[in-house]
Residue, then its C-alpha position, 0 to 999 in steps of 0.5 A: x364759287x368760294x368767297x362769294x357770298x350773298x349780298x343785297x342787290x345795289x344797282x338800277x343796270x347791268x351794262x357792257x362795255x368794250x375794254x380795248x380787245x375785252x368786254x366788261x359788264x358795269x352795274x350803274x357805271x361801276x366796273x364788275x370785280x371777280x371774287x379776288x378782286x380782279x377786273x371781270x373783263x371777258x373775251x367777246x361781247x356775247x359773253x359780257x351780254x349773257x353776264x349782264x343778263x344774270x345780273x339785271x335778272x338778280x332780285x333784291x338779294x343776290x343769287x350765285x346759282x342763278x349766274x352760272x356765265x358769271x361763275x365761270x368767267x370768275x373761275x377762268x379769271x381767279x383760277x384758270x388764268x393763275x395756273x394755266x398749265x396745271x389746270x391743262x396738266x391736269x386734263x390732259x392726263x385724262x387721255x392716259x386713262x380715257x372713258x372710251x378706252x376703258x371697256x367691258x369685258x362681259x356681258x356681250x351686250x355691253x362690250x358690242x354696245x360700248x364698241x358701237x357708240x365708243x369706237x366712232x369716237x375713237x375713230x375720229x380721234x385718230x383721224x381728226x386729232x391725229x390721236x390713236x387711242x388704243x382700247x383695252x379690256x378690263x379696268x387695269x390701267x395700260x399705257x398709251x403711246x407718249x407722243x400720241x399723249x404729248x399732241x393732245x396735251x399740247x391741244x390743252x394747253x393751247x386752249x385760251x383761259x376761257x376756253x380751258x375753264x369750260x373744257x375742264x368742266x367738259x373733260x372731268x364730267x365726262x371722264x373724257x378728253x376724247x369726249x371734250x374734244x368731240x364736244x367743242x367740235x361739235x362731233x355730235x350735239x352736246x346731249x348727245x355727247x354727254x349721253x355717250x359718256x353715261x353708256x355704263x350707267x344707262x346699262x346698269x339701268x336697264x338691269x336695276x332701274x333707276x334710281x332717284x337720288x342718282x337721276x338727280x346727281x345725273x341731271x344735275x351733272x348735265x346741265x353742269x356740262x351743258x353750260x360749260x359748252x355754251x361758256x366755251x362756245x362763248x368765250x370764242x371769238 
């Protein structure tokens, strides 16, 4: 979260309060502000809860790391909120150019493994999301049908602020709007989910092994997408 810096802990109480229709979280009375200043105010009392938390939790010096609910209310209130429609532009391209469309074209094993986790997701798409994804062999990009993109765009941009803060997360980690979708939706569970995004490197795995600094990189992006399905499922009211 740029801008915000450590600082020494100046509190005895992390609190919530209701602000009309929105919750805010008070340290000692006074009212929490965003990095930009803003009034941190969020859409329902479980996540003014689980902010307040994070910070009663905080030690003597102030951790950003630890208060991950924290940095995600930030972002949809700084950013999110700011530039609403780029953000969902900027998402909603990914159906143009899905994870799940894109498959192998060798070896065997890959192109039938891929068909049997990938196209159920497909398949729910169309049937679910009136979405028709088309897949395609290779990695040359080929066009899928505009209004079929135009609806699911639309499904983005109707998100709330909170909520495209956390799909945002969900699509680009995954590399799948098909993916985000399926996962506020709870198609699967959400491990699940994320392990259908990663049906290429576990084959690459298989051949190679593993790689240390890669599992890392890997665990790391998947509690990065687990915590932004919880702050979607948080953010509803």
């Amino acid at each position: 979260m740029s801008g915000w810096t450590k600082n020494k802990r100046f509190w005895k109480e992390a609190t919530v309060s209701a602000q009309g229709h929105e919750y805010t979280v008070l340290l000692d009375g006074r009212g929490l502000k965003t990095p930009a200043k803003a009034d941190l105010r969020v859409p329902t009392a479980k996540m003014a809860e689980v902010i307040a938390s994070e910070w009663q939790a905080q030690g003597e010096e102030i951790q950003p790391l630890t208060m991950p609910t924290t940095r995600s209310a930030n972002a949809a209130i700084d950013k999110v909120r700011i530039q609403h429609s780029e953000v969902a532009d900027m998402i909603a391209e990914y159906g143009g150019s899905d994870l799940v469309c894109y498959r192998a074209t060798e070896p065997e094993e890959l192109i039938r493994k891929q068909a049997e986790l990938w196209d159920p997701m497909l398949s729910w798409a169309a049937s679910e999301l009136k979405a028709p994804l088309v897949p395609v062999s290779g990695v040359m990009h080929e066009s899928q049908d505009a209004t079929v993109l135009a609806s699911l765009a639309k499904r983005v941009h109707d998100l709330t602020d909170f909520e495209l803060a956390a799909f945002h997360d969900l699509v680009s980690l995954s590399g799948s709007l098909v993916l985000g979708f399926a996962a506020v939706h709870s198609v699967h569970s959400v491990d699940e989910i994320w392990d259908l995004s990663r049906v290429d490197e576990k084959w690459q795995e298989s051949l190679w092994g593993e790689d240390e600094e890669a599992q890392e990189l890997a665990e790391i992006k998947r509690q990065a997408f687990l915590h932004a399905d919880r702050f979607f499922r948080l953010s509803q009211l």
